[in-house]
C-alpha positions, 0 to 999 in steps of 0.5 A: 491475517489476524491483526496479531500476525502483523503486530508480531512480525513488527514486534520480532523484527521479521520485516523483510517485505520492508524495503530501504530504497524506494520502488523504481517502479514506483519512481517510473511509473509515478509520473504517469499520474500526474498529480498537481503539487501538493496533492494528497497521497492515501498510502494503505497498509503503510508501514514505515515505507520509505516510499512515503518520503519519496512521494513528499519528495515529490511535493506531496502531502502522505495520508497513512493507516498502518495497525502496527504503532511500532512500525508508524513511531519508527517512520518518524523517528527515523526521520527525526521528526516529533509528531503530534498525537491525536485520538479519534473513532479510527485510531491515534492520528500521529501528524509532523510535516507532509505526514499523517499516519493513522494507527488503526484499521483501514478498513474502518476509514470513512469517506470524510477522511479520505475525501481529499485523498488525489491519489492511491498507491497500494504496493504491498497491501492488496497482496498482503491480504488473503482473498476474504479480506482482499474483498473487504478491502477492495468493498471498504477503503477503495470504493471509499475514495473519492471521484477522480482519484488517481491510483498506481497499484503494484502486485504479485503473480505467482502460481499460489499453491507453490508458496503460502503467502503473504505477500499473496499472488493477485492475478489480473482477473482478480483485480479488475473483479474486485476493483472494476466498474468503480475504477478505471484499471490499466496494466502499465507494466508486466515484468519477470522477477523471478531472478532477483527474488532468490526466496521465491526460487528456494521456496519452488516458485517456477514463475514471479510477476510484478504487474504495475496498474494505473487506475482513475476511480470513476 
């Protein structure tokens, strides 16, 4: 996935992975981390996600990074809230309340920027990454987080040669191999989902998991 893919799809509208409720599992499992109020949330990849309002609902404080200006512009607007701009090596910092959305490269964030990050919530973007850049990503912004942060990570599991992603299948195996020894990784919740996800069924997919993790960066 060139840069360009994901600029177009914001530009032309085709944002269909973009959700306007937040993730129940997101909602049930979130607690289990049990977080301090005030904690800071990396959120990768981040669109102009409601679940990051739903986490500053929480008390929390939102560290994003998303490619797409477009998409980081929308999340404030709709929010109606004026954030300040400042430029910096990783990109153009947009800041108003509990949110700080960078627009620029993930991979490209430094240890500094995210040492103060308590927790990670990775729903859409370990699966929107095809298997070279899954690996960059797990050996970059992951390992970068800093000891004791907690994380939830929600994936797909589908047989992948029924349907091209993105979103992409991430089996467990390949989870604990990108993520493990430097993370503590435990499967929360496995759950069929195929019914509710009539475009995977029109496409032939015969079989669609969601797997929700809890994970503690060691």
């Amino acid at each position: 996935m060139e840069p360009d893919f994901w600029h177009e799809r914001w530009q032309d509208g085709r944002i269909g992975f973009h959700q306007a409720q937040p993730l129940p599992l997101l909602c049930k499992h979130w607690p289990a981390l049990n977080l301090a109020p005030g904690s800071r949330v990396f959120v990768p990849l981040c669109g102009k996600s409601v679940d990051m309002a739903w986490l500053a609902g929480q008390g929390h404080r939102v560290l994003g990074v998303e490619l797409s200006g477009l998409a980081v512009q929308q999340f404030f607007d709709e929010r109606g809230l004026s954030p300040s701009k400042r430029d910096t090596h990783l990109g153009v910092h947009y800041s108003a309340g509990p949110y700080e959305l960078i627009c620029g490269d993930a991979f490209a964030l430094d240890e500094a920027t995210l040492a103060d990050c308590a927790a990670v919530y990775d729903r859409a973007a370990l699966i929107a990454l095809p298997p070279p850049l899954r690996e960059r990503y797990a050996a970059t912004t992951w390992q970068r987080l800093p000891a004791g942060c907690e994380g939830l990570l929600i994936t797909l599991e589908y047989p992948q040669a029924q349907k091209a992603g993105p979103p992409f299948s991430v089996e467990e195996a390949e989870v604990r191999g990108l993520l493990e020894p430097g993370w503590a990784v435990s499967v929360q919740e496995r759950r069929d989902i195929l019914a509710d996800e009539p475009r995977f069924a029109e496409a032939g997919v015969t079989s669609l998991h969601t797997t929700v993790y809890t994970l503690s960066r060691r």
